[in-house]
MIDOSE-1310 file (N, C-alpha, C; in nm, 2 decimals, decimal comma, always signed):
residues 136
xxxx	+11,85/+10,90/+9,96/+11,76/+10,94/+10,07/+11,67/+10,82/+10,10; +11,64/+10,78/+10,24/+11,55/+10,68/+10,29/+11,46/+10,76/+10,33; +11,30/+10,67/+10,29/+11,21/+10,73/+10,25/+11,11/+10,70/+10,33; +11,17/+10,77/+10,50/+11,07/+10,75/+10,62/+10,93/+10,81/+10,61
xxxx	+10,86/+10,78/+10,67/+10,74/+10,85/+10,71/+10,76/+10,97/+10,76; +10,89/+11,05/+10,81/+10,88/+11,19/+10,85/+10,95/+11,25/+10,70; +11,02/+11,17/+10,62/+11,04/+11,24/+10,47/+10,92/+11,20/+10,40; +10,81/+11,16/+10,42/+10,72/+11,15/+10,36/+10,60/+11,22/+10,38
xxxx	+10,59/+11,28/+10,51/+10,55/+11,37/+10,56/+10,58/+11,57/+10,51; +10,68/+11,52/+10,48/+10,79/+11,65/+10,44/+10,72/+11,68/+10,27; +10,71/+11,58/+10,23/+10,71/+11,59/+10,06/+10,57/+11,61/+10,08; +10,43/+11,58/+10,13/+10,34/+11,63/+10,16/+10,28/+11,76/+10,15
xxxx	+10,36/+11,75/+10,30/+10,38/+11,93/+10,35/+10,45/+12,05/+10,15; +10,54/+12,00/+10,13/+10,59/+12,04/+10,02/+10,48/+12,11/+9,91; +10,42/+11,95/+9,87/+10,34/+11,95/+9,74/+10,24/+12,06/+9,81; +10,14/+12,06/+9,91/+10,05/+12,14/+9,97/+10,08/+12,28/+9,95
xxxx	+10,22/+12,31/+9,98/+10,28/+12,46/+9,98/+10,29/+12,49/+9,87; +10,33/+12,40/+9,78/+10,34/+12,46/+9,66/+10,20/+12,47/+9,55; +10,08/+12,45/+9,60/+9,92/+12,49/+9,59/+9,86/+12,32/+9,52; +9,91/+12,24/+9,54/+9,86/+12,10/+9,50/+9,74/+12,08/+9,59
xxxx	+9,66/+12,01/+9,52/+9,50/+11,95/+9,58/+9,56/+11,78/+9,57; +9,54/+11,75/+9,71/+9,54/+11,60/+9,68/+9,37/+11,52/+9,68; +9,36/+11,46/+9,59/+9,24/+11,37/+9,57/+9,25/+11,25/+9,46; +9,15/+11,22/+9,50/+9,12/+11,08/+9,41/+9,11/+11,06/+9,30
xxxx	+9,11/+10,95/+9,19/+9,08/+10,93/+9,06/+8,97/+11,06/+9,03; +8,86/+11,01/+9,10/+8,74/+11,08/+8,97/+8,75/+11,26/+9,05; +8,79/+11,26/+9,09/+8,81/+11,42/+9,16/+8,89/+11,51/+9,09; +9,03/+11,42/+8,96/+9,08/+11,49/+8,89/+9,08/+11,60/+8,83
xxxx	+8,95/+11,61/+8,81/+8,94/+11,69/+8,70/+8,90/+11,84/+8,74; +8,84/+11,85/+8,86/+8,81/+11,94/+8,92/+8,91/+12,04/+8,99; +9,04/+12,04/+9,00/+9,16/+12,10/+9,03/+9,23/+12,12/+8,90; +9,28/+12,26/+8,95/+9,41/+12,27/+8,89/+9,53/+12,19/+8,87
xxxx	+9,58/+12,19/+8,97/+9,70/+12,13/+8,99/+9,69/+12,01/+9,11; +9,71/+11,86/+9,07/+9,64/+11,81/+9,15/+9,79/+11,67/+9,18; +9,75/+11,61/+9,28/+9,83/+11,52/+9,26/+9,73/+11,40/+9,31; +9,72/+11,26/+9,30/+9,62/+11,17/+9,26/+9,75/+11,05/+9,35
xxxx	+9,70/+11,05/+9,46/+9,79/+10,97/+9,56/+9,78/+10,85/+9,57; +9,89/+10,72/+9,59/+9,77/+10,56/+9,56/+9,96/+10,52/+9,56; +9,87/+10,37/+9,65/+9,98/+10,30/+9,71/+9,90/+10,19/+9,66; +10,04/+10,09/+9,68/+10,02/+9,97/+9,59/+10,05/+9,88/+9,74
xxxx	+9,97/+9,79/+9,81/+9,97/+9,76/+9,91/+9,99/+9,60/+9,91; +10,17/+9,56/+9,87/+10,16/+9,42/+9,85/+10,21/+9,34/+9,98; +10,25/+9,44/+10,07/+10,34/+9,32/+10,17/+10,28/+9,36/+10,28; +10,20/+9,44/+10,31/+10,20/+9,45/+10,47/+10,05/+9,57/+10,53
xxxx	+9,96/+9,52/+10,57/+9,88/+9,66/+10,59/+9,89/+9,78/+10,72; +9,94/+9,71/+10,79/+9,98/+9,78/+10,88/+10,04/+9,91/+10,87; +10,22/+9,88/+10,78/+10,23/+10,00/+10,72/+10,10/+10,06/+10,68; +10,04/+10,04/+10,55/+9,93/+10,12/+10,49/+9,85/+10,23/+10,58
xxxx	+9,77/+10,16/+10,67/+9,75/+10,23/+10,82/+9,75/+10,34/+10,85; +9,95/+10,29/+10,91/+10,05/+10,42/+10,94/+9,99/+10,51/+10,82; +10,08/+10,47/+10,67/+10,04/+10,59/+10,58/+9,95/+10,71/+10,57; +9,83/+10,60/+10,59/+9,67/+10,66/+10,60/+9,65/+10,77/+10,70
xxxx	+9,69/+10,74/+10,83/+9,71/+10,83/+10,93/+9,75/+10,97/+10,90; +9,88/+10,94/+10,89/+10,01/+11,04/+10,84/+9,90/+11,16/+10,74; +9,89/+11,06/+10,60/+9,81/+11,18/+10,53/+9,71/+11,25/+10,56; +9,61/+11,14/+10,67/+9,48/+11,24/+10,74/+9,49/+11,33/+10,83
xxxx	+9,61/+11,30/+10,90/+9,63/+11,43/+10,95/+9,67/+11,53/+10,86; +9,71/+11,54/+10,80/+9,82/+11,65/+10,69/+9,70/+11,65/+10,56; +9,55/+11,62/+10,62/+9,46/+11,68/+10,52/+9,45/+11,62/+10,37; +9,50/+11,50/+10,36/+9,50/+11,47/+10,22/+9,47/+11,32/+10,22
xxxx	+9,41/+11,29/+10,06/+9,31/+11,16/+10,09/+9,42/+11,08/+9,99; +9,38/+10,93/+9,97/+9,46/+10,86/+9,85/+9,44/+10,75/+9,84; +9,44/+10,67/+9,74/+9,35/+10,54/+9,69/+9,51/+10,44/+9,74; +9,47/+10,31/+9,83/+9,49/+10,22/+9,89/+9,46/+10,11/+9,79
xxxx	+9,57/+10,05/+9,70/+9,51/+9,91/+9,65/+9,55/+9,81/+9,65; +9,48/+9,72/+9,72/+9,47/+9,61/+9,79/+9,44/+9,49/+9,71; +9,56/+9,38/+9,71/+9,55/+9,24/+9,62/+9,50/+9,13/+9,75; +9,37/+9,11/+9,68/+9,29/+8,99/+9,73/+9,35/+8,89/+9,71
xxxx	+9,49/+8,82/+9,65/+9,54/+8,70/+9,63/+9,70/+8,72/+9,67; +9,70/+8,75/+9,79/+9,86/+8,80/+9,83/+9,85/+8,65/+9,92; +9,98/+8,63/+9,93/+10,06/+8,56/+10,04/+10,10/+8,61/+10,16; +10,08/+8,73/+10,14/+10,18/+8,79/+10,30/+10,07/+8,89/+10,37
xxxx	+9,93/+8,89/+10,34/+9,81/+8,95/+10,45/+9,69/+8,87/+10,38; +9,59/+8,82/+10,48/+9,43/+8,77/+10,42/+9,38/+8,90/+10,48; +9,30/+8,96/+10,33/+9,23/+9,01/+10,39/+9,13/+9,00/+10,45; +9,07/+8,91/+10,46/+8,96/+8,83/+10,51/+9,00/+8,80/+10,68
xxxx	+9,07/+8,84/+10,69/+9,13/+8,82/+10,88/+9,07/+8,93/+10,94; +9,00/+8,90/+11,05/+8,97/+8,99/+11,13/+9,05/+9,13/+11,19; +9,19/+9,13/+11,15/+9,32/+9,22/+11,22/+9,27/+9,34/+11,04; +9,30/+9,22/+10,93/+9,30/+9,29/+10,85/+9,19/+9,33/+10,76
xxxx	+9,07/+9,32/+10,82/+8,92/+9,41/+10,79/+8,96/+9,50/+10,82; +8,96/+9,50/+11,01/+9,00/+9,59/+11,12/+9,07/+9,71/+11,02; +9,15/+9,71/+10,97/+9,30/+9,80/+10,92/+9,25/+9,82/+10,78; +9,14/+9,78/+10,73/+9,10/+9,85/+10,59/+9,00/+9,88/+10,61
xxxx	+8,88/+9,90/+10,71/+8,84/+9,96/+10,75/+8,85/+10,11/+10,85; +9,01/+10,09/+10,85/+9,02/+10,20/+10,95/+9,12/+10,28/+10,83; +9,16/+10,22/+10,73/+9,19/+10,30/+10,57/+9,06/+10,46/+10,56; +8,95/+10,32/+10,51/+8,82/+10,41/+10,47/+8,80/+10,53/+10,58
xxxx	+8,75/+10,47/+10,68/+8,72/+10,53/+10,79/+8,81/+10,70/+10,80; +8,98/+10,68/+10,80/+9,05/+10,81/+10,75/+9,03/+10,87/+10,64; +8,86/+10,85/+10,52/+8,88/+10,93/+10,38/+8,99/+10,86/+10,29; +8,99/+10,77/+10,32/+9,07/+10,71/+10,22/+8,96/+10,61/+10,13
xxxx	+9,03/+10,54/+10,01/+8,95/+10,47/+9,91/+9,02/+10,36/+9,86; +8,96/+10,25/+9,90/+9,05/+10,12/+9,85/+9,04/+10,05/+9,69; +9,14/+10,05/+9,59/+9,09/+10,00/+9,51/+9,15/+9,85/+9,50; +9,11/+9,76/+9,41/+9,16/+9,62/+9,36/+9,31/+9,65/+9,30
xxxx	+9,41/+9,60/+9,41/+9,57/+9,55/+9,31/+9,54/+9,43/+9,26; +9,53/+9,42/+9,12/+9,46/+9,29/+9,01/+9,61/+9,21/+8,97; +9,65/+9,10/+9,01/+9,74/+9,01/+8,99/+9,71/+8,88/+8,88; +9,76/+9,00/+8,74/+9,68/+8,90/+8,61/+9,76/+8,78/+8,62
xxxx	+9,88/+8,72/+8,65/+9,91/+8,63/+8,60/+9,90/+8,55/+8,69; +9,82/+8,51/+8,81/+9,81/+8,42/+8,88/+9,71/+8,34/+8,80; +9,62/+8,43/+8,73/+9,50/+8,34/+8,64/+9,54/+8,30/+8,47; +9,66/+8,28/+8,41/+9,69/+8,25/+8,29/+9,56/+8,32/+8,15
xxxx	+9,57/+8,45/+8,24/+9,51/+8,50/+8,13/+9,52/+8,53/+7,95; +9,42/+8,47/+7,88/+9,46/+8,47/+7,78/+9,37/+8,61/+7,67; +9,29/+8,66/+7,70/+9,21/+8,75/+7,66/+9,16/+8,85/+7,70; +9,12/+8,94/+7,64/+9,07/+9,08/+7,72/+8,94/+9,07/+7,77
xxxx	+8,86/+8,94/+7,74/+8,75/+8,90/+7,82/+8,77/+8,83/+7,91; +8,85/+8,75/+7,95/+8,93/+8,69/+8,04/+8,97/+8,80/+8,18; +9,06/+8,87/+8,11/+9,09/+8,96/+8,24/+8,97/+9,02/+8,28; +8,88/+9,09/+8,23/+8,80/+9,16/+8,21/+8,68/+9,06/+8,34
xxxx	+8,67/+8,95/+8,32/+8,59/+8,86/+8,38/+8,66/+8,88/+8,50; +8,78/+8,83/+8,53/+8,86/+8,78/+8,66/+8,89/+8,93/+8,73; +8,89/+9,04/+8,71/+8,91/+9,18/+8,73/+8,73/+9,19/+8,83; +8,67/+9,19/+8,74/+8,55/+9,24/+8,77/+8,55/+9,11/+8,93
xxxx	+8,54/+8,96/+8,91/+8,55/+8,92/+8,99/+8,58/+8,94/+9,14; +8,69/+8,94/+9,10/+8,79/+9,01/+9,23/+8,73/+9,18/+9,31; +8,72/+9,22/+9,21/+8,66/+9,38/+9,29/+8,51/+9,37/+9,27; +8,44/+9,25/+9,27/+8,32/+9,24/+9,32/+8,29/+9,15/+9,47
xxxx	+8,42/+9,06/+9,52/+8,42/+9,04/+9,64/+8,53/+9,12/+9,75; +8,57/+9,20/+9,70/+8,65/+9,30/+9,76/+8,54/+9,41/+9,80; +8,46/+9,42/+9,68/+8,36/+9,58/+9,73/+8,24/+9,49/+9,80; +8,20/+9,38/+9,83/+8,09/+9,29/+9,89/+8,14/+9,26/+10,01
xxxx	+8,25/+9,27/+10,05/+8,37/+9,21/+10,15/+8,37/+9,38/+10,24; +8,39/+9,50/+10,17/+8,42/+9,58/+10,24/+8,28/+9,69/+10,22; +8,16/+9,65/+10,18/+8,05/+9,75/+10,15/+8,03/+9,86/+10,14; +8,12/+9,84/+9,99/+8,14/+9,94/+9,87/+8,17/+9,93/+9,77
xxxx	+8,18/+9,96/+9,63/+8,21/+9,94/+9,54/+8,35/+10,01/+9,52; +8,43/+9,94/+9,47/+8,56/+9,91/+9,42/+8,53/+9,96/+9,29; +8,63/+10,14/+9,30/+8,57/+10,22/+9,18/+8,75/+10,22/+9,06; +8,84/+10,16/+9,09/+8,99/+10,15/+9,02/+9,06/+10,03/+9,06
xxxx	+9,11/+10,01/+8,96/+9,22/+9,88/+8,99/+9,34/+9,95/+8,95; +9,43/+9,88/+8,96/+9,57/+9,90/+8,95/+9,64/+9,76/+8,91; +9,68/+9,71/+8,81/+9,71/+9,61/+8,77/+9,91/+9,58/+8,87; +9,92/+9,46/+8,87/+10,04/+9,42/+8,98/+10,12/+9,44/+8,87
């Protein structure tokens, strides 16, 4: 099965019916039965967007995480504020996709440094704090 946006729409609709809460990391804990949504956003934001849409209409939020050291979108482009701004904007929540080995990390103070880094000009860049990463 190809896994369009109207089958993705469908599995949505699905989880909803079957009494799932969709929400965020720290919201976990507060549902029953929950499903904790989150896209790993390496090639393109545009898709992302779309996604964002799709779920806000169909009532459901989900963490967008976004690598500040990609080759194939700057986030720093005015198209691509534009489009992670209009993430947030739908109830959505962007976290840091952290790409440890661009930095030859050797230590858990190391990552720890370059982590915090990155999702402190990511949340200064989009004014907010960057509450999850998601390692690449």
């Amino acid at each position: 099965m190809e896994l369009t946006i109207e089958v993705y729409r469908r599995l949505i609709e699905l989880l909803k019916n079957k009494g799932y809460t969709f929400c965020l990391y720290d919201e976990a804990d507060h549902h029953e039965k929950t499903v904790i949504l989150r896209h790993d956003v390496d090639f393109t934001l545009s898709k992302a967007v779309e996604m964002a849409e799709v779920e806000h209409e169909l009532g459901v939020k989900s963490t967008y995480f976004i690598l500040v050291t990609t080759d194939f979108y700057n986030i720093f482009s005015k198209r691509s504020y534009e489009r992670l701004m209009k993430i947030i904007s739908l109830g959505h929540e962007i976290g840091l996709h952290f790409d440890e080995k661009l930095y030859g990390i050797q230590t858990v103070d190391e990552m720890k440094k370059y982590v915090e880094m990155e999702a402190d000009i990511l949340g200064k860049y989009l004014n907010r704090e960057v509450k999850v990463v998601s390692m690449h």
